[in-house]
ZAMARGU-4260 file (C-alpha; in steps of 0.2 Angstrom, whole numbers, plus 5000, padded with zeros to 4 digits):
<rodrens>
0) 4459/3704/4516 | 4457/3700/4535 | 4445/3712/4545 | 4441/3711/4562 | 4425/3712/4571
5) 4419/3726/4581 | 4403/3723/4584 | 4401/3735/4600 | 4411/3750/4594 | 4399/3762/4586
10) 4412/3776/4588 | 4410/3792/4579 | 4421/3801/4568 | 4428/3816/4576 | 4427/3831/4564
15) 4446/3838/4562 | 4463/3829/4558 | 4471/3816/4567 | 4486/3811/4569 | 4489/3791/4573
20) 4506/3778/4576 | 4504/3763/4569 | 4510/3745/4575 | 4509/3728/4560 | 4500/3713/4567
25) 4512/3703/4566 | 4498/3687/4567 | 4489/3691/4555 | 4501/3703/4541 | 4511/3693/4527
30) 4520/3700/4512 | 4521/3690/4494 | 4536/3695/4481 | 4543/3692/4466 | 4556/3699/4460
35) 4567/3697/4444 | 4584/3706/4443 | 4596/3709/4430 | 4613/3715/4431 | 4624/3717/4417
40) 4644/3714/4417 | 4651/3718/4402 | 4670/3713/4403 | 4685/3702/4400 | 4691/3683/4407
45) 4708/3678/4408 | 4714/3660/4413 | 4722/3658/4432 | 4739/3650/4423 | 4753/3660/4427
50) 4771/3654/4423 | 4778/3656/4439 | 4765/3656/4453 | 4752/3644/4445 | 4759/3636/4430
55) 4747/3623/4431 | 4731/3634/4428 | 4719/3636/4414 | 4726/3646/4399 | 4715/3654/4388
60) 4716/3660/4371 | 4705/3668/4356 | 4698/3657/4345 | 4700/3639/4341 | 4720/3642/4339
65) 4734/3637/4350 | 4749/3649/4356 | 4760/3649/4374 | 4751/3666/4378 | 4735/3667/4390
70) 4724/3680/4383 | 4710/3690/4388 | 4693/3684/4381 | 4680/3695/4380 | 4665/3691/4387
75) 4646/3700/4392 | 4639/3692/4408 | 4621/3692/4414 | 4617/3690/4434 | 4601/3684/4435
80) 4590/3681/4449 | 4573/3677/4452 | 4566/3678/4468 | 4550/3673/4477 | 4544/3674/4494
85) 4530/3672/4506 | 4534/3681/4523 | 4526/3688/4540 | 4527/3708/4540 | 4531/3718/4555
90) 4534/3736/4554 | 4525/3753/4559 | 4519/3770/4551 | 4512/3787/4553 | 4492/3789/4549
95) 4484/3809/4548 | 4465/3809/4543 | 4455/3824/4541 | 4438/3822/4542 | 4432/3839/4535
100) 4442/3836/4520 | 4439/3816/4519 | 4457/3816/4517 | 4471/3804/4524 | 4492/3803/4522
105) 4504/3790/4525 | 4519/3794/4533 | 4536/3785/4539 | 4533/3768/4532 | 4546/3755/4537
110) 4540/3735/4534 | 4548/3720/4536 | 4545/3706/4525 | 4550/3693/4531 | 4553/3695/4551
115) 4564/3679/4555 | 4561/3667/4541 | 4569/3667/4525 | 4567/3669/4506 | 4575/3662/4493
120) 4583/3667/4475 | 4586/3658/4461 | 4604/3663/4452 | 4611/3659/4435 | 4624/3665/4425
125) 4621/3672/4408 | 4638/3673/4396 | 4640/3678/4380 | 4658/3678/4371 | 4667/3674/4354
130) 4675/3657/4352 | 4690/3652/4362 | 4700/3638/4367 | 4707/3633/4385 | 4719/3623/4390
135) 4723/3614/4406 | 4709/3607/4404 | 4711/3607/4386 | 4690/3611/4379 | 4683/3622/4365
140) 4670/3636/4368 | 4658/3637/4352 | 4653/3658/4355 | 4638/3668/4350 | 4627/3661/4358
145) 4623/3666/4375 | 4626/3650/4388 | 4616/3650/4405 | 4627/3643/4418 | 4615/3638/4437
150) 4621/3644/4452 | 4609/3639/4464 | 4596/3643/4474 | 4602/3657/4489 | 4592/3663/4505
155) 4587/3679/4506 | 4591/3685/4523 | 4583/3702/4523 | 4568/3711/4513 | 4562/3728/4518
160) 4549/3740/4511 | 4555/3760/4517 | 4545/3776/4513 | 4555/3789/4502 | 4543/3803/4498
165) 4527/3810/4504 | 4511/3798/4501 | 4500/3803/4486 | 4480/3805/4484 | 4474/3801/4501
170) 4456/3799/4501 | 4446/3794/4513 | 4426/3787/4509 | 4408/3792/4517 | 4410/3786/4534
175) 4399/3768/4539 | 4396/3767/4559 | 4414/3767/4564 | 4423/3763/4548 | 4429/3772/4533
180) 4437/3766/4518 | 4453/3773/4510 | 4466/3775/4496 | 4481/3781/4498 | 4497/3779/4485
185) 4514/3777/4493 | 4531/3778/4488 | 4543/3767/4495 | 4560/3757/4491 | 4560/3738/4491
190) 4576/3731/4495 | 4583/3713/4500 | 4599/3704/4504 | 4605/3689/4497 | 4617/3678/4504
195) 4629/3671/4491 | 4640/3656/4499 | 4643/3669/4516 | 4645/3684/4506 | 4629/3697/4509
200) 4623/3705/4491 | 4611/3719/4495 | 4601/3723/4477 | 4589/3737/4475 | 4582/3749/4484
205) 4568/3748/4471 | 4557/3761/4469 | 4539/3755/4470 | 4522/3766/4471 | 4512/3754/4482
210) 4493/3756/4481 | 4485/3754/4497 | 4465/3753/4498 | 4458/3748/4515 | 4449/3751/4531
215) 4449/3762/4544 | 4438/3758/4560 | 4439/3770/4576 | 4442/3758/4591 | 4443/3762/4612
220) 4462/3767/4612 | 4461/3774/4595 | 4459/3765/4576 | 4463/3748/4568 | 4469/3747/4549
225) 4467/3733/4536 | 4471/3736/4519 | 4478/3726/4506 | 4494/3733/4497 | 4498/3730/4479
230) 4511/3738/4470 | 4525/3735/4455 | 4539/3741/4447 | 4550/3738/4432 | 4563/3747/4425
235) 4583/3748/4420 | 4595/3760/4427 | 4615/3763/4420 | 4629/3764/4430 | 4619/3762/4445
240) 4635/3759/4454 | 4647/3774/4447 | 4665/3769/4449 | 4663/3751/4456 | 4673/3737/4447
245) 4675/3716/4448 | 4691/3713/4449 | 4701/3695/4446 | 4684/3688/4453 | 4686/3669/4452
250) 4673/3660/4436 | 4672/3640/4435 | 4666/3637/4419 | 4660/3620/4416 | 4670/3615/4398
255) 4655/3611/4386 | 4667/3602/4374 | 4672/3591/4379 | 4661/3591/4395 | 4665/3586/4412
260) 4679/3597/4416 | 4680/3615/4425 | 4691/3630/4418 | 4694/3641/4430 | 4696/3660/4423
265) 4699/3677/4433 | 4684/3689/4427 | 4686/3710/4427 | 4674/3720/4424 | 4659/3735/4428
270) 4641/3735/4431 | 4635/3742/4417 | 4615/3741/4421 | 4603/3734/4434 | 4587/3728/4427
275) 4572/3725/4439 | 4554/3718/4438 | 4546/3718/4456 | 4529/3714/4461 | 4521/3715/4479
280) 4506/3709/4485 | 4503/3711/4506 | 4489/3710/4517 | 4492/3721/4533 | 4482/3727/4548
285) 4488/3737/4560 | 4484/3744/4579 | 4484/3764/4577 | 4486/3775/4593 | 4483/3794/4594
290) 4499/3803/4591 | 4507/3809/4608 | 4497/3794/4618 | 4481/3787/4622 | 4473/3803/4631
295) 4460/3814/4621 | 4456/3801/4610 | 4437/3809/4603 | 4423/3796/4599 | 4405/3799/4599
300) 4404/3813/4584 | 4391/3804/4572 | 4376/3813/4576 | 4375/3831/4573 | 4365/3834/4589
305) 4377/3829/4601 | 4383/3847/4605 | 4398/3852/4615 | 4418/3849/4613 | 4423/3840/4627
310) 4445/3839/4633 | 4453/3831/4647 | 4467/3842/4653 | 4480/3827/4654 | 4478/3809/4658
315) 4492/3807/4671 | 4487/3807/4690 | 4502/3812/4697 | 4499/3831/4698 | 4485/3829/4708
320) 4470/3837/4695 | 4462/3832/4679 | 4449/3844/4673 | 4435/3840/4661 | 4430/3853/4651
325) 4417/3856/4641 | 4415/3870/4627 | 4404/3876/4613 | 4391/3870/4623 | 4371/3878/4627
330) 4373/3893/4640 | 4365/3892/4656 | 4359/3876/4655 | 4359/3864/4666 | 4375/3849/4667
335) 4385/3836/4671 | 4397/3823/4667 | 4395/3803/4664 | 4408/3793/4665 | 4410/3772/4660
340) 4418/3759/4652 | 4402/3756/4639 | 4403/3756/4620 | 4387/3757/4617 | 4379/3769/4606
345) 4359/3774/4611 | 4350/3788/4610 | 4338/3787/4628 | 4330/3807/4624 | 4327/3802/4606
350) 4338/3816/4603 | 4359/3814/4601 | 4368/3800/4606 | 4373/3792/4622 | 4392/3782/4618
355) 4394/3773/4634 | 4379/3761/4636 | 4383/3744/4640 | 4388/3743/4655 | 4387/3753/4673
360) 4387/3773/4671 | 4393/3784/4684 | 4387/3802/4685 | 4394/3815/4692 | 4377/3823/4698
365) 4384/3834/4713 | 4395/3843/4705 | 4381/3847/4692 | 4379/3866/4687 | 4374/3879/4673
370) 4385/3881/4658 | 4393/3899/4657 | 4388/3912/4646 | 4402/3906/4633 | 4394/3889/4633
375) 4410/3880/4643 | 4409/3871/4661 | 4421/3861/4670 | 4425/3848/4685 | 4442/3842/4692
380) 4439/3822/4691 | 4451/3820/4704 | 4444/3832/4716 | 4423/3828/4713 | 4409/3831/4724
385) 4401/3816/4716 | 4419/3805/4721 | 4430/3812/4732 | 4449/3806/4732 | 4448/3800/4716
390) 4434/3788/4714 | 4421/3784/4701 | 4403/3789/4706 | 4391/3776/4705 | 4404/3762/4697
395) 4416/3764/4712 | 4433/3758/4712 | 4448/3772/4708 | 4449/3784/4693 | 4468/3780/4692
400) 4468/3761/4688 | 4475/3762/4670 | 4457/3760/4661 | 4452/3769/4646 | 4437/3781/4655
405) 4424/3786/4641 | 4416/3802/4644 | 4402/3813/4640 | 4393/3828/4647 | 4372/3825/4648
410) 4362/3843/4647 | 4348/3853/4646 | 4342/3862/4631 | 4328/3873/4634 | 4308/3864/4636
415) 4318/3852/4621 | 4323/3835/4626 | 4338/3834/4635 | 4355/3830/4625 | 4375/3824/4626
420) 4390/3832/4620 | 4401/3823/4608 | 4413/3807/4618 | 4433/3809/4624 | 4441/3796/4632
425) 4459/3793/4639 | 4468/3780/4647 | 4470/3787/4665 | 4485/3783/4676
</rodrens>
């Protein structure tokens, strides 16, 4: 498994679920399977000789006899194909975590396996039959025993994994700085398309319980995933196409005695079951943004003494106001709100955590004020004493220049050192 380094993000866990949309890394995400499929074709064959349109096709008959007829000769075919690929996985999916229950669901999976390169199959033809006797060429099939005819090697030009039922036994671990681990089973289909000679054969879906044990780590813009996902599935299903039939399908059959020759026969018949053995093995990470967009996006919630919820009211500019509100916080105290770039955890009053060390910290210190008697203040960023028309106090520069802000209110408690609230940040535009 591949994780990335973080090693400034010492982002918090914020205490309620979440809801996040996740993109593959393409770079760095690749998908091994192996697959072997079975499809039985119980049926009949029948030389292509016909007296008046192709007199000089291959005639069949039972047994080692002669005769003028051509006869049907029945016969059990096997498909089989074996499959194995190494590919670069592309897709997205749906993330919820719930900090207070430690739980976590997978939703909406849909991977790619092999995003523009190819696959490959290996197919042979497994026939069983009684004794019989062709002609034109003239060559003896000893039966009973079954007789694997190669096909060839195939591309496959398509292989995807898609979610078909809810994700099963999401848990997620103690938290560790910014990173939790996680389980999670889900249920998906894998499916792939072969090309056989310019006709597309799609086989499966396959349904696969894929079990997912990984990371999550909270990141400025929202969360990264790495997990490696393991999964299998075997298993034999009849009539899985109801009412599908192979008619006159064209078999060359390499005569066996004497060799060297082909007969060519016209095979009927149904599928009567598909067989499957299918084994996954991925390592995937994937960027994660907050559901809706990067606005709201709460860090900073580690350390039980940072008190006060803080919400931006949007993060688009274009109405002229965004407020930032603070709630649940110490009435009548004394605040205001910092504002950088920083990711940076430090704790300057000993007591709860200041995220946004690191770099320049601008404070809104003259629009400062007492919190109300419900424990909530609030400023209008874009109409602050501390940076009027928009600015950043201190930093400089303008509040709507498509940066993700970091947030935090600083205030009193009392003759007790001085505190933060709990971290929001929000791309702002």
């Amino acid at each position: 498994m591949h994780f990335r380094s973080l090693p400034l993000l010492l982002f918090a866990v914020p205490a309620t679920a979440q809801d996040y949309d996740f993109v593959i890394d393409s770079t760095v995400s690749n998908s091994v399977m192996i697959t072997d499929v079975q499809i039985v074709l119980p049926g009949s064959g029948i030389g292509t000789y016909d007296a008046t349109t192709n007199p000089g096709g291959t005639r069949t008959v039972n047994g080692a006899g002669g005769g003028t007829g051509n006869e049907d000769v029945p016969m059990n075919i096997t498909i089989d194909n074996d499959s194995g690929f190494t590919g670069i996985i592309s897709g997205t999916f749906g993330l919820s975590m719930d900090t207070t229950t430690m739980t976590m669901s997978i939703d909406n999976m849909e991977l790619d396996l092999l995003t523009g390169s190819l696959g490959s199959t290996t197919i042979d033809l497994i026939m069983l039959y009684n004794d019989f006797t062709t002609f034109n060429p003239d060559s003896f099939f000893v039966g009973g025993t079954p007789v694997t005819v190669p096909l060839g090697n195939f591309p496959i030009v398509s292989a995807t994994v898609t979610q078909v039922a809810p994700s099963q036994g999401g848990a997620l671990g103690p938290p560790k700085g910014s990173d939790f681990s996680f389980w999670v089973g889900v249920p998906v289909g894998v499916a792939f398309v072969v090309d056989f000679n310019g006709t597309l054969a799609p086989l499966g879906p396959f349904n696969v319980t894929m079990s997912l044990p990984g990371t999550l780590t909270y990141t400025a813009t929202g969360m990264y995933a790495t997990a490696g996902l393991v999964g299998g599935s075997s298993g034999s299903v009849n009539d899985p196409f109801p009412g599908f039939t192979i008619d006159d399908a064209n078999l060359a059959l390499p005569t066996i005695q004497p060799p060297g020759m082909t007969a060519n026969l016209l095979f009927d018949s149904v599928i009567a079951s598909m067989t499957h053995d299918v084994s996954v093995d991925f390592i995937v990470e994937a960027d994660g943004t907050p559901s809706g967009g990067r606005c709201n996006v709460v860090f900073c919630d580690t350390d039980a003494n940072n008190i006060g919820d803080v919400t931006l009211s949007t993060c688009d500019c274009s109405g002229g106001s965004i407020t930032l509100d603070l709630n649940m916080s110490f009435p009548g105290q004394f605040t205001y709100p910092l504002v950088g770039l920083g990711t940076t955890a430090v704790s300057p009053t000993g007591v709860s955590e200041l995220c946004i060390a690191g770099s320049t910290i601008g404070r809104y210190t003259k629009d400062a004020g007492a919190i109300s008697s419900s424990g909530t203040y609030s400023i209008d960023l874009l109409n602050a004493n501390s940076a009027p028309g928009g600015g950043v106090p201190t930093i400089g520069g303008a509040l709507c220049n498509g940066n993700t802000w970091r947030f935090q209110y600083w205030h009193r408690d009392g003759m007790n050192p001085s505190r933060f609230s709990k971290g929001i940040s929000g791309l702002i535009n």
